[in-house]
N, C-alpha and C positions, 0 to 999 in steps of 0.2 A: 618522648623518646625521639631522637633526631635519627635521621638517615645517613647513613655514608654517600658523601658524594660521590659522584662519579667519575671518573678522570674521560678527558678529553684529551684523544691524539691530531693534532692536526699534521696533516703528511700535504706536502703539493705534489700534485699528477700534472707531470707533462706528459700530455698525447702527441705523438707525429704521424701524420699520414705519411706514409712512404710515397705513397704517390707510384707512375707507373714502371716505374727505374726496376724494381724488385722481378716484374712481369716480361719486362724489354729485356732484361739480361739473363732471363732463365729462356726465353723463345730465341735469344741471340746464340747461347750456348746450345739449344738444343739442334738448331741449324747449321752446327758449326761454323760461324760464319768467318771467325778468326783465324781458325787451323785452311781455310778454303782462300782467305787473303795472303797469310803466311806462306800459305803454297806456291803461289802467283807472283810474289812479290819478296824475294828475299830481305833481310834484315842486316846491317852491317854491326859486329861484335859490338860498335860504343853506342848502339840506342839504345835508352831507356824502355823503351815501348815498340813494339812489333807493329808493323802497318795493321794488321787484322787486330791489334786492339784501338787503336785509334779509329778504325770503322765502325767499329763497335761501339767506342763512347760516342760517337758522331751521328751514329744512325740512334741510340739510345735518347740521345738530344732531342733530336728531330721529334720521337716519336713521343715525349715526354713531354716537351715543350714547344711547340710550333712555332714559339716568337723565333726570328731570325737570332742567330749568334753577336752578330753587329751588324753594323751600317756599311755598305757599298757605297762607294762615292755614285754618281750618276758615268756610265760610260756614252761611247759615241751617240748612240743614240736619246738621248737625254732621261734614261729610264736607269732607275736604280732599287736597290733595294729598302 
C-alpha cells in the first residue's frame, strides 16, 4: 500500500525591523512637539509640511540614526563635520 504524499507550501517571509522610528514618533506625538513648533512658528498656505513636522522628522533622524544627514564642508576653523 503506498502513502499519499504530502504537499508542500513554500511561502517566503520577509521580516523588518522597524527599528526606532515607531517609538520616536509615538514619544514625538505624545509631547506634542509639532502642535508646540506650529505655535511658535507660523506656516505660510503653499507649504507642504509645517515647521513642527519637519522637527519632528529631524529630531526622529537624529534619534534613529546618529550618522550625520551629510557632510559640512570644513568652516573657518578647519573643523567639520
Amino acid at each position: 500500500m503506498q502513502r499519499p504524499r504530502a504537499e508542500l507550501l513554500i511561502t517566503a517571509v520577509v521580516g523588518k525591523r522597524p527599528g526606532a522610528l515607531p517609538a520616536c514618533a509615538h514619544f514625538l506625538r505624545r509631547l506634542d512637539v509639532a502642535r508646540i513648533i506650529d505655535g511658535l512658528c507660523p506656516v505660510r498656505d503653499v507649504a507642504h509640511l509645517t515647521h513642527g513636522q519637519v522637527v519632528e522628522a529631524l529630531i526622529a533622524n537624529r534619534l534613529s540614526s546618529p550618522a550625520p544627514c551629510s557632510k559640512w564642508p570644513a568652516g573657518p576653523s578647519g573643523v567639520g563635520c
